[in-house]
DOMI-893632 format. One line per 4 residues: number of its first residue (from 0); for each residue x, y, z of C-alpha. Coordinates in Angstrom, 1 decimal. Each point is the difference from the previous one (the first is absolute). Layout:
! DOMI-893632
NUM	X,Y,Z; ... .
END
This chain:
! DOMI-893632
0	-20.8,20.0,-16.3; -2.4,3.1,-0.4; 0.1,3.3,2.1; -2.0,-1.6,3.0 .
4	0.1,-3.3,-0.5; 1.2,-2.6,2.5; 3.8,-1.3,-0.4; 0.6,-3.3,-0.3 .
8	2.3,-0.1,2.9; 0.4,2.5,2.6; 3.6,0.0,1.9; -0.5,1.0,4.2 .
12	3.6,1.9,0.7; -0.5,1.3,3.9; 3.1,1.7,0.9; 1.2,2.2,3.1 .
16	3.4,2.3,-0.2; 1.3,-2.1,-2.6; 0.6,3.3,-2.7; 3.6,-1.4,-0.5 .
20	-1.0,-2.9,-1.8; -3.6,0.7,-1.2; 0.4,1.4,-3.3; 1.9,-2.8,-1.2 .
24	-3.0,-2.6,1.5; -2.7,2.0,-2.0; 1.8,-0.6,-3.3; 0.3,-3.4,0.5 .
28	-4.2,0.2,0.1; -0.3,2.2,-2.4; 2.8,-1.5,-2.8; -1.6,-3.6,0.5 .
32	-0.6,-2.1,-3.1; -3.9,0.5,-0.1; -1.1,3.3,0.2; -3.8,-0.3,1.4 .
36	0.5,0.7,3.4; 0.1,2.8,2.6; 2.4,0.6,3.0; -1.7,0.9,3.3 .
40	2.5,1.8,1.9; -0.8,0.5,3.7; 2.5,2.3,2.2; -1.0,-0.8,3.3 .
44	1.3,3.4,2.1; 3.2,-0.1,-2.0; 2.1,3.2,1.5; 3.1,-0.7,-2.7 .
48	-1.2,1.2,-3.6; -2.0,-2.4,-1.2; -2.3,2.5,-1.2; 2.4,1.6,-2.0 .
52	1.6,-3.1,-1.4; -3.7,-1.4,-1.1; -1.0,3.7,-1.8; 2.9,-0.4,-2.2 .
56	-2.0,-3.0,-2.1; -2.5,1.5,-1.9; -1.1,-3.6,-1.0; -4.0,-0.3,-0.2 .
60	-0.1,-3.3,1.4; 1.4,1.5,3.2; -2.4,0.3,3.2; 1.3,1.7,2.6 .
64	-1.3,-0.4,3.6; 1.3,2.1,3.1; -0.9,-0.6,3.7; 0.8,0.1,3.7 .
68	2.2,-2.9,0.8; -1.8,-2.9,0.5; 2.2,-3.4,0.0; 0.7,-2.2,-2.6 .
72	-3.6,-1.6,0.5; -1.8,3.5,-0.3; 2.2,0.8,-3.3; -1.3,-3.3,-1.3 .
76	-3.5,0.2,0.6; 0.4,3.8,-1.6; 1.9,-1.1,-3.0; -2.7,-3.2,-0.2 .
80	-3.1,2.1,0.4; 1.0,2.5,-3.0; 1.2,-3.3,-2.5; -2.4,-0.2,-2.8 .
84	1.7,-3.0,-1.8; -0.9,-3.5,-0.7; 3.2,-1.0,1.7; 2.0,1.6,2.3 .
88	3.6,-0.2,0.8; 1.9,1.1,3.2; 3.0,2.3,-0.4; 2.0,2.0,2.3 .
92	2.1,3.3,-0.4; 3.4,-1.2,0.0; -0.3,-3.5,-1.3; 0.3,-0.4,-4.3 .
96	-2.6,-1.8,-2.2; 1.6,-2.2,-2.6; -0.9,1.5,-3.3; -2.1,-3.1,-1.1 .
100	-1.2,-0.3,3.7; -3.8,0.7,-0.8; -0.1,-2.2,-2.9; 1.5,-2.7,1.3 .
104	-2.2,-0.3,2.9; -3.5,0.5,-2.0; 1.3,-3.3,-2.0; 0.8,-1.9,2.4 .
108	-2.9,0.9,2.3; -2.1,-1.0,-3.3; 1.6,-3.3,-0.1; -0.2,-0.6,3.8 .
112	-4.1,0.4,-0.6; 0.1,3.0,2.3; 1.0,0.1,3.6; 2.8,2.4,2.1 .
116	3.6,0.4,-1.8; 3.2,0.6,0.9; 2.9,-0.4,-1.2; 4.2,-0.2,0.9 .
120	1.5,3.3,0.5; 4.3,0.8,-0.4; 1.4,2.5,2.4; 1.8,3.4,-0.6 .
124	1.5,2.9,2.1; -0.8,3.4,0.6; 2.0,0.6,-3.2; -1.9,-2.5,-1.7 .
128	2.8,-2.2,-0.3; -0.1,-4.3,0.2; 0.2,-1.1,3.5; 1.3,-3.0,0.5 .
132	0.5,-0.4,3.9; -1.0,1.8,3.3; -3.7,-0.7,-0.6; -2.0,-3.5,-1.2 .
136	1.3,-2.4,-1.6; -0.2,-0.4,-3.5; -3.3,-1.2,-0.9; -1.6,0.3,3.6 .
140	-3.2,0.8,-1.4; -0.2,-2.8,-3.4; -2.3,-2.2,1.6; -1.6,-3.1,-1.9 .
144	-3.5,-0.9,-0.6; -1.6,-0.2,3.4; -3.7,-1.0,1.0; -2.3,2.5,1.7 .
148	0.8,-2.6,3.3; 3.6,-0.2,-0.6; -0.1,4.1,0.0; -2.4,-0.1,3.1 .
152	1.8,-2.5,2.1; 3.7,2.0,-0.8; -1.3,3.5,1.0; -1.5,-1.8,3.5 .
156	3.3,-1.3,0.4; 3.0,2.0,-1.3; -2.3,3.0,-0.8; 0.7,1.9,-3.2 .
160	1.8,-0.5,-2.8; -1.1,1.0,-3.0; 1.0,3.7,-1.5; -3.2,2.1,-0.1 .
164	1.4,2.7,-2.4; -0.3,-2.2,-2.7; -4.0,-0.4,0.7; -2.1,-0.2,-3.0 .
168	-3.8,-0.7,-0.4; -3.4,1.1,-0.8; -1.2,2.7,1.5; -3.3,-1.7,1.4 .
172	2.5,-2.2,2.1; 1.0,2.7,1.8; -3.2,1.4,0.5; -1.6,-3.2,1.1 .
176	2.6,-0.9,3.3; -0.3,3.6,0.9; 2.5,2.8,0.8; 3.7,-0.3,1.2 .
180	-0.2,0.6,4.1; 1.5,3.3,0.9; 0.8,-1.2,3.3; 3.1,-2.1,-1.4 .
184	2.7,1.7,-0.9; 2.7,-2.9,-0.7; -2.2,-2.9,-0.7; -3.1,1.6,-1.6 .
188	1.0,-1.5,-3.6; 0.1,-4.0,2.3; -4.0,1.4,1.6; -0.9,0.5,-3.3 .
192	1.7,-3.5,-2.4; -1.7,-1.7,2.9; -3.5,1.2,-1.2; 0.5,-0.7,-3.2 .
196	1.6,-3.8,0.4; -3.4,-1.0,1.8; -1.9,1.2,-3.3; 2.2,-0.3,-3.2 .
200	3.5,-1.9,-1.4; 3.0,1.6,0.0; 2.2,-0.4,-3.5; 3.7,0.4,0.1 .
204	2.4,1.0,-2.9; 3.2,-1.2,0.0; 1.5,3.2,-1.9; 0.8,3.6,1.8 .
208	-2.4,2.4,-0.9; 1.0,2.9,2.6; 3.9,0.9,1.8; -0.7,0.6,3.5 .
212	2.4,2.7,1.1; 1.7,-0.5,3.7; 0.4,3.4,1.1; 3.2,0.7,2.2 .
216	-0.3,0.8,3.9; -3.4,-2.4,0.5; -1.8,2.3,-2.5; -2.2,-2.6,-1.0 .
220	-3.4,-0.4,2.3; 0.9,-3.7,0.2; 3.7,0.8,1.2; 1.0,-0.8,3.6 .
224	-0.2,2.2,2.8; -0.6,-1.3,3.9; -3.2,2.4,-0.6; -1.3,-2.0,-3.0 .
228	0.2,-3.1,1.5; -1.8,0.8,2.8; -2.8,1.2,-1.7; 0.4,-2.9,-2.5 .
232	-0.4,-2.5,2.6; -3.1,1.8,1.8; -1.2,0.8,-3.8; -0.2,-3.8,-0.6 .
236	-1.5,-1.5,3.2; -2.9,2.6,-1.3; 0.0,-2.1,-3.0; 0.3,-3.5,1.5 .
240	-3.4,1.1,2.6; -1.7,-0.2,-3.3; 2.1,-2.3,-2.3; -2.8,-2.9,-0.6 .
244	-2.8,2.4,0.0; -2.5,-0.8,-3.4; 2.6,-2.5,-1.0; -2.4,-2.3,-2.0 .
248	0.0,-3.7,2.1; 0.8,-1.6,-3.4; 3.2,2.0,0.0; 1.0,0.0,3.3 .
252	-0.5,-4.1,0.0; 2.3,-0.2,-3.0; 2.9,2.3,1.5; 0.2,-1.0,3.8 .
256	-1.8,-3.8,0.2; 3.0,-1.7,0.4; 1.0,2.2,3.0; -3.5,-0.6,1.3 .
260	0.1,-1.5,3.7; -3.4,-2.0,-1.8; 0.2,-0.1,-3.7; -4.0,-1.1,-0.2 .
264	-0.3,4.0,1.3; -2.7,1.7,-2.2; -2.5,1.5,2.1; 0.4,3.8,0.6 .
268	0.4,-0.5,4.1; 2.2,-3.0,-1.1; 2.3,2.0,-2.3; -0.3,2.8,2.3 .
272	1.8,-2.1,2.5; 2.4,-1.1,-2.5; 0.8,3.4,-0.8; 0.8,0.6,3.7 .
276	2.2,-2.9,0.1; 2.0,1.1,-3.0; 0.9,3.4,1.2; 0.6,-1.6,4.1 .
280	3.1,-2.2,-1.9; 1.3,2.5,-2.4; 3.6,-1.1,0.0; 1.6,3.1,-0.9 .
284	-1.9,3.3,1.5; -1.3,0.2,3.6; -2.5,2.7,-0.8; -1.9,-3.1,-2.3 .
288	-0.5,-1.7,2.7; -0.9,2.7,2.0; -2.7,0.1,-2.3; -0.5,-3.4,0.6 .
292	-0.6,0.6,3.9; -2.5,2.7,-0.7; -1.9,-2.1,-2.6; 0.1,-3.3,2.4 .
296	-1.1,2.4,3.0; -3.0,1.2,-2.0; -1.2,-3.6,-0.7; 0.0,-1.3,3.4 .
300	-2.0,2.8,0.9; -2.6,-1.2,-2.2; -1.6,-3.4,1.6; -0.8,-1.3,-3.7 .
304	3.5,0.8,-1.4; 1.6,-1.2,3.8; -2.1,-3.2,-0.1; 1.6,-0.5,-3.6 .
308	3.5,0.9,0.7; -0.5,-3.0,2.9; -1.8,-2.5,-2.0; 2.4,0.0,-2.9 .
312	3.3,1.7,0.6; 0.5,-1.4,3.8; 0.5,4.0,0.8; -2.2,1.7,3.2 .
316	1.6,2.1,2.6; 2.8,-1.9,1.6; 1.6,-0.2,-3.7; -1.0,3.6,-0.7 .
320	1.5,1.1,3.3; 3.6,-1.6,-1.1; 0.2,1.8,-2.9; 0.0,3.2,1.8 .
324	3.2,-1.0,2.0; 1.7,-0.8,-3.3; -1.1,2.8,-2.3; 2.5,2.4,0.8 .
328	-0.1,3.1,-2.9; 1.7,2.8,3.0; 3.4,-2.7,-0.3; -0.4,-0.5,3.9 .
332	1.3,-3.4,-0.6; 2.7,0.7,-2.5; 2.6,-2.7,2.3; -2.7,-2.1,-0.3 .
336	-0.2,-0.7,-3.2; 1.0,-2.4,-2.8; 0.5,0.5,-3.6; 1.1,-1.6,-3.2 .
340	0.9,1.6,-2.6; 0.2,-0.9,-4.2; 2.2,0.2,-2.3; -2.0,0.8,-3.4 .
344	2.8,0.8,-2.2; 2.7,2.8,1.6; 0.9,-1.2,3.6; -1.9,0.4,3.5 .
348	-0.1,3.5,0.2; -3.0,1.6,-1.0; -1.2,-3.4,-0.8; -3.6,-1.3,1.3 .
352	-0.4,-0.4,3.6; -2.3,-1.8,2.1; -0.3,0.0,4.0; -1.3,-1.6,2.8 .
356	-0.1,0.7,3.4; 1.2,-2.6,2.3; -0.2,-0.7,4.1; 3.7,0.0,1.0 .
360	-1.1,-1.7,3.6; -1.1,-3.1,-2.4; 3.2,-2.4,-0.5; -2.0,-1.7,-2.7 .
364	-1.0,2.0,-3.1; -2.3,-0.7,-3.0; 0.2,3.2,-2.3; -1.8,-0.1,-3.3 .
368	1.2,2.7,-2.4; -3.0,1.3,-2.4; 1.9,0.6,-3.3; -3.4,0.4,-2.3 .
372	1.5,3.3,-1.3; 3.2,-1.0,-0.7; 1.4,0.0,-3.7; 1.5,-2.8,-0.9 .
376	3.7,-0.6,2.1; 3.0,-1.7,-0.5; 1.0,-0.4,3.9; -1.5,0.9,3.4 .
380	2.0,1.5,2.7; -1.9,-0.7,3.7; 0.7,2.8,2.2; -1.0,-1.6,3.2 .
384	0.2,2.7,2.3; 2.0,3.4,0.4; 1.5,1.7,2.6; 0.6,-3.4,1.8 .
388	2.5,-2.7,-0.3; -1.3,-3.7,0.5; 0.3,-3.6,-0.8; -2.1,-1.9,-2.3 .
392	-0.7,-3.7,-0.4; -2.0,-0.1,-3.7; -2.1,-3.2,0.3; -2.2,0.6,-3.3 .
396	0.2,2.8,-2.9; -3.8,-0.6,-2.1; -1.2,1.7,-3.2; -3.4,0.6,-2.0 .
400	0.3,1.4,-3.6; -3.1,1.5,-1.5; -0.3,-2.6,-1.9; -1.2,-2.3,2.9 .
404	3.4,-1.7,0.3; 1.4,-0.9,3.5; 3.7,-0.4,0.7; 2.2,-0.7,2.5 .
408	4.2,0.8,-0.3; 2.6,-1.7,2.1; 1.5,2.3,2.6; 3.3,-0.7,-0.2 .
412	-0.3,1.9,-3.5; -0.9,3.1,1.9; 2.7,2.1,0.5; 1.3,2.7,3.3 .
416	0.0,3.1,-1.9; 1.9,1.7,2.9; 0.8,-2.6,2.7; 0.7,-3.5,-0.1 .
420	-1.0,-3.5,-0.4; 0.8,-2.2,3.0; -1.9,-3.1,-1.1; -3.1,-1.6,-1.8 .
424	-2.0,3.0,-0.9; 1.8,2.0,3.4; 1.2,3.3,0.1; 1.4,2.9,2.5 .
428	0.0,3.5,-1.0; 2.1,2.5,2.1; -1.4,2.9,-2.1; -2.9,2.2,0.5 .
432	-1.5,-1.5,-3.1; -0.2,-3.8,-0.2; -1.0,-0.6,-3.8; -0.2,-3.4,-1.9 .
436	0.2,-0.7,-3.5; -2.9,-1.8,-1.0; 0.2,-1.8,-3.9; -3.3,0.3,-1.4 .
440	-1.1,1.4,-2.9; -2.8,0.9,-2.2; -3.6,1.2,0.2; -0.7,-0.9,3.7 .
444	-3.3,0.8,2.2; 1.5,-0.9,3.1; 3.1,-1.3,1.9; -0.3,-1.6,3.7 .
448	3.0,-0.8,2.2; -0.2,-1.7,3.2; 2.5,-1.2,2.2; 1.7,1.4,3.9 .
452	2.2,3.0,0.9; 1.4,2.3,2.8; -0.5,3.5,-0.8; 2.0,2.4,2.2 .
456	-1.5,2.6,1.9; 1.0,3.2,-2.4; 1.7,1.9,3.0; 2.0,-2.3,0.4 .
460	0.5,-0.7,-3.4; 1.5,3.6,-0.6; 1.5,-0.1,3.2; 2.2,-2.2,-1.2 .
464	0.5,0.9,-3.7; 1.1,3.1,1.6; 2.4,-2.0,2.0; 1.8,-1.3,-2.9 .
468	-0.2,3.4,-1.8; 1.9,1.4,3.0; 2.6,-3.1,-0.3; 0.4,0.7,-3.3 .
472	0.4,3.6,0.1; 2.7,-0.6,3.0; 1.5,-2.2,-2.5; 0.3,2.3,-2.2 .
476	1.4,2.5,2.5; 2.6,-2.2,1.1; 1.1,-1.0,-3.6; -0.2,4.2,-1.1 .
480	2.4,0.6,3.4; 2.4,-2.7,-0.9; 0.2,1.4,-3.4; 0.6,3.5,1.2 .
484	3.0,-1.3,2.2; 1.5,-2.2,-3.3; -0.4,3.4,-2.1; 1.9,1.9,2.9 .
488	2.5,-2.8,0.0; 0.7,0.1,-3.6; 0.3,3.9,-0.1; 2.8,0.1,2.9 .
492	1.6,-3.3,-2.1; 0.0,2.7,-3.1; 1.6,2.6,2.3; 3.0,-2.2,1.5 .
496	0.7,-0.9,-3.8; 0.2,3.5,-1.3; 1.9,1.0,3.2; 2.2,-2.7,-1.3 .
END
């Protein structure tokens, strides 16, 4: 490369009071394999000694860029805006490039015919040490070969999951979806991979090409904190407003037509209303269907778009009205709700979980369970309400894979979880949380049980759990009192035989 020509590959390293682990990040730019690049280094507001720590290279492929603090977006679009290679690749200032990192990824983004890369990443501590626990699992982010559909339809559902410090393309992609949105501070990288989805492929490499450091004390941006999921949560109903926005109809036919409530959809107030209906029965985040009362509201209003929604979904204003009893995103009717849980590999907890809300005045129930964003399971567990004991009679348990398959299991393979059987698909639960096991597995788009139970009223419910905590605890008492009086009855025993 001459004095003023452009690099082949320009690395984007944003970083923000990171000075500890900096210097170590820009030599594993600057000591890659391939040696026509530059480092864009942007300090957004640092107030450690970042400064310092960057003066200390005197490396001519350096740039150096200091200003206010801006978010992680506004370091990006910086960084972005001063790139001058054909490709770029993201970085940050405590995370370490593989040495053949760059090369790797121009061969296999030549091989891929272009497109957005990334790659698998390994994890290390602040003292750049293996991690092997406390953090993802192994191999969270190796992801196979997935369509731009596949990709689409997961974010919508599970949201994201791919590692965007591994990013790698041309330079013209970035510059064509348009700059990172300052607004976002936790999901800004999701805002931006769903631009680019809706306009180019993304290629994944099975080998690490960067070791993501977990900083102690939630030092990562992406580390829990009440705070950041807060914001997280508000940060991605922002994105879900606009989540189908320039989505090309081709795309969005090919990723979400089997959800469809009419797969012939194809017209834009037709997929319009489709899109509405996919975010009113998101099965995992009230805020998407939140969305999805917003969107529906919005078409009724319009008399072409309400005539449609009558015409060909059987949805006008007594349906519409419904739905706004039953989307409940402020939890008002947490003891009313139902949920079933999967089991996609390491138990129940933390597992998927879908929830309906149900009418505890009805005797009779029919609950279908939307699972479309479930990975595959290995079991379900039916959490049928909480904070209430009941009885259930379990007529009918049906399935639907994604495949199109239907299904139907015998009851009397379902299973009390924490109560008990008393018959042919009959059970009692004393507890405040009647739960079933349910034995289906695999890729499933939706589970429906129907069937008759008696749900207690919660006060009374805890009224009486409390009851038997109280008769337990006097149990207790009584059994701690007698075992006073046989330890004061053994120590006068010891006295009469020493007197002795």
């Amino acid at each position: 490369m001459m004095p003023g020509d452009p690099p082949l590959v320009s690395v984007s390293l944003m970083t923000y009071n990171q000075d500890a682990f900096l210097a170590d990040s820009i030599r594993s730019v600057l000591n890659q394999t391939i040696t026509d690049l530059e480092l864009i280094v942007v300090d957004d507001g640092s107030a450690d000694r970042t400064p310092q720590v960057v003066a200390e290279f005197s490396d001519p492929r350096i740039v150096y860029v200091r200003q206010s603090n801006q978010g992680p977006g506004g370091a990006a679009n910086t960084a972005l805006a001063v790139c001058r290679g054909r490709y770029v690749a993201l970085m940050t200032g405590d995370d370490l490039s593989y040495p053949t990192r760059l090369a790797d990824q121009l061969v296999a983004h030549a091989r891929a015919g272009g497109g957005v890369l990334f790659s698998n990443v390994d994890y290390i501590d602040e003292r750049g040490h293996p991690l092997v626990d406390g953090h993802y699992p192994k191999d969270f982010f190796l992801i196979p070969p997935l369509s731009r559909a596949e990709i689409l339809y997961r974010f919508f559902q599970t949201g994201n999951f791919i590692h965007p410090v591994t990013m790698f393309a041309e330079r013209r992609v970035f510059r064509e979806v348009g700059p990172y949105e300052p607004l976002l501070y936790q999901l800004q990288d999701f805002e931006l991979l769903l631009r680019l989805i809706k306009r180019h492929p993304f290629v994944f490499m099975p080998e690490r090409t960067v070791s993501w450091r977990i900083r102690a004390a939630g030092g990562n941006l992406s580390a829990f904190s009440p705070f950041k999921q807060v914001r997280g949560e508000n940060e991605y109903y922002l994105i879900l407003r606009r989540f189908f926005d320039d989505t090309p109809p081709d795309l969005l036919r090919e990723a979400f037509g089997k959800d469809f409530v009419r797969p012939d959809s194809r017209t834009p107030e037709e997929l319009a209303c489709e899109t509405a209906f996919l975010c009113l029965r998101h099965g995992i985040r009230p805020l998407a269907r939140l969305v999805g009362v917003e969107r529906l509201y919005d078409l009724l209003r319009d008399p072409q778009t309400a005539d449609l929604l009558a015409r060909k979904y059987s949805f006008g204003t007594t349906a519409y009205v419904e739905q706004l009893g039953l989307i409940d995103v402020m939890g008002l009717t947490a003891a009313h709700r139902s949920y079933l849980l999967g089991d996609a590999g390491n138990g129940f907890d933390g597992g998927p979980c879908a929830e309906v809300v149900f009418n505890p005045e009805q005797e009779e129930f029919s609950l279908t369970f939307n699972l479309a964003g479930f990975p595959p399971c290995r079991a379900l567990r039916w959490d049928a309400m909480r904070m209430r004991s009941c009885s259930i009679q379990l007529r009918e348990v049906v399935w639907e894979d994604r495949k199109g398959g239907t299904g139907a299991i015998d009851v009397n393979l379902v299973r009390p979880w924490t109560g008990r059987s008393t018959g042919s698909g009959e059970f009692v639960f004393e507890t405040l949380f009647p739960a079933l096991g349910v034995p289906i597995e695999g890729e499933l788009r939706s589970v429906t049980f129907h069937g008759r139970w008696t749900p207690e009223h919660p006060g009374v419910s805890a009224g009486r759990v409390s009851n038997k905590i109280l008769e337990y605890q006097q149990v207790i008492a009584e059994q701690g009192h007698q075992l006073e009086v046989a330890r004061a009855e053994l120590e006068q025993t010891r006295q009469l035989l020493r007197q002795k």
